[in-house]
N, C-alpha and C positions, 0 to 999 in steps of 0.2 A: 440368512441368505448367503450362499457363496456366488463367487463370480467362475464365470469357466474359466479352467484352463490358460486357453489361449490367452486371454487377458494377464492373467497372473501367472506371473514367470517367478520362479525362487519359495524361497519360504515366507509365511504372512510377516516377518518383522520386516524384510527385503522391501516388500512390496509395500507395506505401508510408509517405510520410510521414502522410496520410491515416490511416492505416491506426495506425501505430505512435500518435499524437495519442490515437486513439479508447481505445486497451488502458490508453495512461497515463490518459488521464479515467477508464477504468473501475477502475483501480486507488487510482486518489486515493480514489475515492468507498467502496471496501472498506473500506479501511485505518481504523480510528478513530487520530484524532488529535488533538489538544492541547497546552493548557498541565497543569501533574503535576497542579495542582489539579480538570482537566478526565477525570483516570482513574475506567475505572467503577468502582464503589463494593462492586459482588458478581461478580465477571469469575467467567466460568468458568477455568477450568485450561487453562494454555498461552494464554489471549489474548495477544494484540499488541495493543500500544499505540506509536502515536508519539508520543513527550513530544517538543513541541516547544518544550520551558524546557530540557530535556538535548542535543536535539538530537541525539537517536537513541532508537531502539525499544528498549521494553522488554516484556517478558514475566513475567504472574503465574504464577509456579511454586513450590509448597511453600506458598502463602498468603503471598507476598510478589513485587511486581514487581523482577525482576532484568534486567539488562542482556545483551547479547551473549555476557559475560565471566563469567555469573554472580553476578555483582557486584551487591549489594542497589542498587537506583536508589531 
């Protein structure tokens, strides 16, 4: 399947770089992120968080942020 034209500006490496650039911006901009001091304070259940003092995501489950591992963070 191609896309028209109009859509697609440049050559297909352009555009998919393009393209891929724009998902990762829009994904930075989802994700909340910080230092552990920067975690919300009333997350609901199951948030993600990127603690960026651990350097990697964790998640409040149980009323406590845990890690990947389950591992209290």
């Amino acid at each position: 399947m191609s896309l028209p034209n109009l859509i697609r500006d440049g050559d297909d490496a352009n555009w998919r770089r393009s393209v891929r650039d724009l998902v990762n911006m829009l994904v930075r901009r989802r994700l909340d992120q910080g230092a552990t001091a920067d975690r919300p304070r009333n997350p609901d259940a199951n948030t993600m968080f990127v603690d960026t003092t651990l350097g990697k995501p964790v998640w409040f489950i149980n009323g406590s942020w845990r890690d990947a591992a389950g591992t209290p963070a």
